[in-house]
C-alpha positions as CSV (number, residue, x, y, z in Angstrom):
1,X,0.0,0.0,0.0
2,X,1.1,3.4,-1.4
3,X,1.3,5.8,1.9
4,X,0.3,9.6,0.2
5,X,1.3,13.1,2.1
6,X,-1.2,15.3,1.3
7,X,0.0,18.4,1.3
8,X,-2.7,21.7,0.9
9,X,-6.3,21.5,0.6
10,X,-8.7,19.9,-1.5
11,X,-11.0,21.9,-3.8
12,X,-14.1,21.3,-2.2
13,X,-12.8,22.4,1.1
14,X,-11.4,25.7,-0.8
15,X,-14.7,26.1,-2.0
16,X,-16.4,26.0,1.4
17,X,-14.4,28.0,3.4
18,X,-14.7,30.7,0.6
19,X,-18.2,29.9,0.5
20,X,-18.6,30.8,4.7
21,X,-16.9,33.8,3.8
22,X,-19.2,35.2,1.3
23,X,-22.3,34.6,3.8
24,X,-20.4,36.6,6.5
25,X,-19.8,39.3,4.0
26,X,-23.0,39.6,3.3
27,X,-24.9,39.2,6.2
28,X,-22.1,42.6,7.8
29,X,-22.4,44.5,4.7
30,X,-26.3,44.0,5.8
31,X,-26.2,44.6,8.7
32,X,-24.4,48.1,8.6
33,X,-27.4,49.1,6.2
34,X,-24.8,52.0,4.2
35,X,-27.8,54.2,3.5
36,X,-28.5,54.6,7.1
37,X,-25.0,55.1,7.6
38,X,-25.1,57.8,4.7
39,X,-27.8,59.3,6.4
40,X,-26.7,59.6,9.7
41,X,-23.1,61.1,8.3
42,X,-25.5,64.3,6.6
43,X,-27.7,64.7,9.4
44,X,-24.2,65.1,11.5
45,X,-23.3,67.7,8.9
46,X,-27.1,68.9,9.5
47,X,-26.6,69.5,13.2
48,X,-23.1,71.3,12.6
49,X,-24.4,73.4,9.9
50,X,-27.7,74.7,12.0
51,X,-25.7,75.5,15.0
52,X,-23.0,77.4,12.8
53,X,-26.0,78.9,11.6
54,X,-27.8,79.9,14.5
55,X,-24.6,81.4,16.2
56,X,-24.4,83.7,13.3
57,X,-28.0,85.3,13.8
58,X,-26.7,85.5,17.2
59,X,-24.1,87.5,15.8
60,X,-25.7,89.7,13.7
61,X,-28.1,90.5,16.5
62,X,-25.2,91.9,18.3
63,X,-24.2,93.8,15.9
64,X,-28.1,95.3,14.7
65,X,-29.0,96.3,18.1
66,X,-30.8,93.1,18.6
67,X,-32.5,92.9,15.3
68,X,-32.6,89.2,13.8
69,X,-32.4,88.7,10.0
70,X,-35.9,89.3,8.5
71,X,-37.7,86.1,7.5
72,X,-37.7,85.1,3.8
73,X,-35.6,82.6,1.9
74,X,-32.5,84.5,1.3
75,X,-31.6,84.7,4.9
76,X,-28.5,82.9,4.7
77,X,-27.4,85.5,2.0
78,X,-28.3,88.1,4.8
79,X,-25.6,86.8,7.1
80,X,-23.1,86.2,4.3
81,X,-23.5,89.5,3.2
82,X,-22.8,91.0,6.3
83,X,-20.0,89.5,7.3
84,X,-21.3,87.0,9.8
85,X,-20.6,83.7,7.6
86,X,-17.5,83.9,4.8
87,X,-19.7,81.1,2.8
88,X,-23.5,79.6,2.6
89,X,-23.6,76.0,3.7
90,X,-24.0,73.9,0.9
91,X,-27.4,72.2,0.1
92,X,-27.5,68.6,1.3
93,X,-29.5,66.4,-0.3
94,X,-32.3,63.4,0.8
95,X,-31.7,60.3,0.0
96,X,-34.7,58.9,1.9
97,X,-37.7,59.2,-0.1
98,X,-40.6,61.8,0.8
99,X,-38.2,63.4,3.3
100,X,-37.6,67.4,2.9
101,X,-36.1,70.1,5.1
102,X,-39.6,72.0,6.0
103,X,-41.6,74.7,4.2
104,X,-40.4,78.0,6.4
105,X,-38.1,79.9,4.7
106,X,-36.2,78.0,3.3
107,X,-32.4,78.1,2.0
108,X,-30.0,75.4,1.3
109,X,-32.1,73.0,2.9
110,X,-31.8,74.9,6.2
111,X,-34.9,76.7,7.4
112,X,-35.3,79.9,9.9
113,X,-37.9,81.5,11.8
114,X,-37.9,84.6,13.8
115,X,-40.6,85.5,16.4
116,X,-42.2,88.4,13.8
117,X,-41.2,88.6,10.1
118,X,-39.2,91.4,10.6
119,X,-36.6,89.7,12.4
120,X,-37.7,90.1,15.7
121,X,-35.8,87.6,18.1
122,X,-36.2,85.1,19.4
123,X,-35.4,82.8,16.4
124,X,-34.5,79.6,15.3
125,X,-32.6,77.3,12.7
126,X,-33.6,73.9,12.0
127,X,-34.1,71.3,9.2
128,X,-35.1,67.8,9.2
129,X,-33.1,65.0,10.0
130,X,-33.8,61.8,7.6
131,X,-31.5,58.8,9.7
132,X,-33.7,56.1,11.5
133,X,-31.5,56.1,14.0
134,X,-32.3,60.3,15.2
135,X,-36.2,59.6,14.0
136,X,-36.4,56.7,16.1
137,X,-35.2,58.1,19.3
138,X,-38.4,60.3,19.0
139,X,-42.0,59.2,21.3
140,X,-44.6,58.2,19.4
141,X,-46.2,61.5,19.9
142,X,-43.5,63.5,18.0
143,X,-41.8,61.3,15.8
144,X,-39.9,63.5,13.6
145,X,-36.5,64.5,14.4
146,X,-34.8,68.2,13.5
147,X,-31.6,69.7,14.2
148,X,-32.6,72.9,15.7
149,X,-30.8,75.8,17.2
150,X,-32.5,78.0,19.3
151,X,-31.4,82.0,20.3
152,X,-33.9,81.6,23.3
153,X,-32.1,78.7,24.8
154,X,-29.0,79.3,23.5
155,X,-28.1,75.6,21.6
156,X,-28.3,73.2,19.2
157,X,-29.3,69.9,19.3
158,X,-32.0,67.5,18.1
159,X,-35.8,68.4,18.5
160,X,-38.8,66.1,18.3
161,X,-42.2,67.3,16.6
162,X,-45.3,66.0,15.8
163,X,-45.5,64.2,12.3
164,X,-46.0,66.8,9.3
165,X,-44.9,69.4,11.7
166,X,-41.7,71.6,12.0
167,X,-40.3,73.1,15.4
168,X,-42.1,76.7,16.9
169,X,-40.0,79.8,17.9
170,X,-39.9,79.0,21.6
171,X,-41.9,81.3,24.4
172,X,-38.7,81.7,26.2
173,X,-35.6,79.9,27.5
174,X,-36.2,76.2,28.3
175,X,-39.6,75.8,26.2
176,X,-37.8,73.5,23.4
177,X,-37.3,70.0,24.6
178,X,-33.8,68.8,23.3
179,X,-32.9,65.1,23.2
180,X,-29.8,63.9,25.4
């Protein structure tokens, strides 16, 4: 009898383990979900861009004797133009379909409103946020998620609101409800 070293592997094994690999590939590459993860990168942009945003009508309050930027969709122009911001954010897009920023003055996908048109204070910045992962931290109640900054309170940060809804120029300090 003929006594044979085997020495490597035999095609079907090859074709196994290479077969076990593919599955795990697949079932991460799943498992990340790369829209969501798309998503979430913009509305992290989102949040940066409104808060940048709202400390520049902070700034231009200073400076106006406490006069906001009037209301109307070339707001972000306003604060360019005088000096508070060297460039306009850029627009960033959705990718999630029926997802928008909101319908109040709106500019580069970023939205303001100010206590009266005229740019009486206090204001806010906001737009919507299109990630599962921000919407789902919202209640039931208020399941859409914004990045919001407020001159009343003084921050940014994420905002729940009733479906269909965008976030209200707050009473005073404290009135917005900010998620941890």
């Amino acid at each position: 009898m003929k006594n044979v070293n085997s020495k490597g592997f035999t095609m079907i094994e090859l074709l196994i383990v290479i077969a076990i690999i593919g599955a795990l590939a697949v079932a991460v590459f799943v498992g990340l979900n790369p829209i969501q993860r798309l998503a979430q990168t913009r509305d992290s942009g989102r949040l940066q861009n409104v808060v940048q945003l709202g400390r520049a009508a902070e700034a231009y309050a200073v400076g106006n004797n406490g006069s906001y930027v009037a209301e109307a969709n070339t707001w972000i122009d306003s604060l360019v133009t005088a000096g508070e911001l060297t460039t306009a954010p850029q627009t960033t897009t959705y990718s999630i379909a029926g997802m928008s920023a909101c319908a109040t003055n709106v500019q580069n996908t970023y939205c303001y409103d100010a206590t009266t048109a005229a740019g009486g204070g206090p204001v806010i910045v906001f737009s919507r946020l299109e990630s599962t992962a921000n919407n789902s931290r919202c209640a039931a109640g208020t399941p859409d998620a914004f990045a919001v900054y407020s001159t009343a309170d003084g921050r940014g940060g994420i905002v729940c609101v009733a479906a269909a809804g965008s976030p209200a120029v707050p009473a005073g300090a404290g009135s917005l409800t900010f998620l941890p």
